[in-house]
C-alpha positions in Angstrom: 86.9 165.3 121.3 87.0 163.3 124.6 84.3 161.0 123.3 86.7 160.1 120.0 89.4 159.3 122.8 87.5 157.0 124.8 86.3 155.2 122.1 89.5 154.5 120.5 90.6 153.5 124.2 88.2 151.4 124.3 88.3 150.0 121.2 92.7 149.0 121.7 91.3 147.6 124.9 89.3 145.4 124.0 90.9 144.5 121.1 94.2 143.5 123.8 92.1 141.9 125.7 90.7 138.9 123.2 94.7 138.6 121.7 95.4 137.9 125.3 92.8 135.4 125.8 93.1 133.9 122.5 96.7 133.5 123.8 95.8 131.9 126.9 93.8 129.6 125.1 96.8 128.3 122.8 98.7 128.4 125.9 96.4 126.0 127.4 95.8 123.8 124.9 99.4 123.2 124.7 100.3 122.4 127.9 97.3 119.7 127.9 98.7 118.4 124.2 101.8 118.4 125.9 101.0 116.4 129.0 98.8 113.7 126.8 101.9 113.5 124.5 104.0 112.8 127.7 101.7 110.3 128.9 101.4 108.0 125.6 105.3 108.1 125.5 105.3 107.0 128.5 102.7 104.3 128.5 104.5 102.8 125.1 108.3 102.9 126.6 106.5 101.4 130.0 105.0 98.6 128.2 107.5 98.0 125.6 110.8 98.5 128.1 110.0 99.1 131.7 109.4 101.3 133.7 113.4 102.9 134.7 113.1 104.0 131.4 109.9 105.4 130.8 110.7 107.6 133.8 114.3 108.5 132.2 112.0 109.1 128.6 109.7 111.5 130.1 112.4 113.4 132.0 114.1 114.0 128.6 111.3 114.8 127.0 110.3 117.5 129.8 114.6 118.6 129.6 114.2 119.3 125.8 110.5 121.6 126.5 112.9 123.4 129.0 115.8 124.0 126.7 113.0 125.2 123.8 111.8 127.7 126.4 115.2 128.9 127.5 115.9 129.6 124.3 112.8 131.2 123.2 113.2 133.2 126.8 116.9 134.3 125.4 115.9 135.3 121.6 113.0 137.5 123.2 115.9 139.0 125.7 118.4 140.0 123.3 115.6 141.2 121.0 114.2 143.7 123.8 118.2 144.6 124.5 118.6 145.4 121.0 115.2 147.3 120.4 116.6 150.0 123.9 119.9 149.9 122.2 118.4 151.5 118.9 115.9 153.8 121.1 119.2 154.8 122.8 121.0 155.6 119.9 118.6 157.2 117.9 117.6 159.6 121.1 121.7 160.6 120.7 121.5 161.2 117.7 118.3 163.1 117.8 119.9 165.3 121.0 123.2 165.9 118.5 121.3 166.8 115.5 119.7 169.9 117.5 122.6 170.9 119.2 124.1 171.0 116.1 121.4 173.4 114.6 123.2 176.9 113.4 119.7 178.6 114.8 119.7 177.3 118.1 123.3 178.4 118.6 122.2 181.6 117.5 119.2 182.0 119.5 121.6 180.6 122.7 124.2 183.9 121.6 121.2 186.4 121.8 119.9 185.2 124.8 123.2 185.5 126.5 123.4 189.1 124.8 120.3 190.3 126.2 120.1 189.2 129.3 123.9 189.4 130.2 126.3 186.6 130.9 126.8 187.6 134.7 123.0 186.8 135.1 122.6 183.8 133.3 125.8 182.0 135.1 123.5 181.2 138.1 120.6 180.4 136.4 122.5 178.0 134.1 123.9 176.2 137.6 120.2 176.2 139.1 119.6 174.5 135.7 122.6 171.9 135.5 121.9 171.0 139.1 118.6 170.5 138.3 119.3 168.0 135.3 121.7 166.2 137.1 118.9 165.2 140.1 116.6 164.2 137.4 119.0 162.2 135.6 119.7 160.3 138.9 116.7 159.5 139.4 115.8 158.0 135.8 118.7 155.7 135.9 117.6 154.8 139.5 114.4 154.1 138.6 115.5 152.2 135.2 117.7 150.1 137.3 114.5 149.0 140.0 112.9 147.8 136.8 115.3 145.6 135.1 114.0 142.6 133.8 114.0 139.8 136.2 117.0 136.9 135.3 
């Protein structure tokens, strides 16, 4: 059973592991097809104009990579805002739907009935206290681990 496990562990690992390099070898290669494309631009402006505006060329070349980045950077943010927004909602819903159940709220009448509302006042406060510290602490901890602006 454990052996099945580490397997498949293994297996997700390593398969992470050669998207990631593969990755890092695009990554690489652009940034080098980048900086040769930069250079030849600015060896032809240089010859063909001087070099003011070979300087002024590559810095607009380098401000456009930055605004294609920016945006990419922004598409990728509001897509990961928009993906917690649906977990968010559909957890709602999910915590309405069985709160809504006609069993539950019958199972939550018997319990009261047998073990008697004067009892189950404290433990219910025990229990709300309870929730309230631990709901604290995940928005505290959500809120250390905010993506970086």
């Amino acid at each position: 059973m454990f052996q099945r496990l580490i397997d498949d562990l293994k297996d997700s690992t390593g398969t992470a592991l050669r998207l990631t390099s593969l990755a890092a070898a695009a990554a690489v290669a652009l940034l080098v097809t980048t900086g040769f494309l930069c250079a030849a631009a600015f060896v032809f402006v240089l010859q063909k104009y001087g070099p003011v505006e070979a300087c002024l060329t590559g810095a607009a070349i380098f401000f456009v990579v930055t605004l294609i980045a920016a945006g990419c950077y922004m598409a990728r943010k509001r897509q990961v805002e928009a993906r917690v927004e649906e977990v968010a909602r559909t957890a709602k819903s999910t915590a309405q739907t069985v709160l809504a159940d006609p069993m539950l709220v019958a199972a939550g009448v018997q319990v009261i009935r047998a073990i008697g509302i004067k009892k189950l006042i404290p433990i219910l406060a025990v229990g709300g206290l309870a929730l309230g510290f631990l709901v604290s602490r995940g928005s505290a901890s959500e809120a250390s681990e905010a993506p970086a602006e």
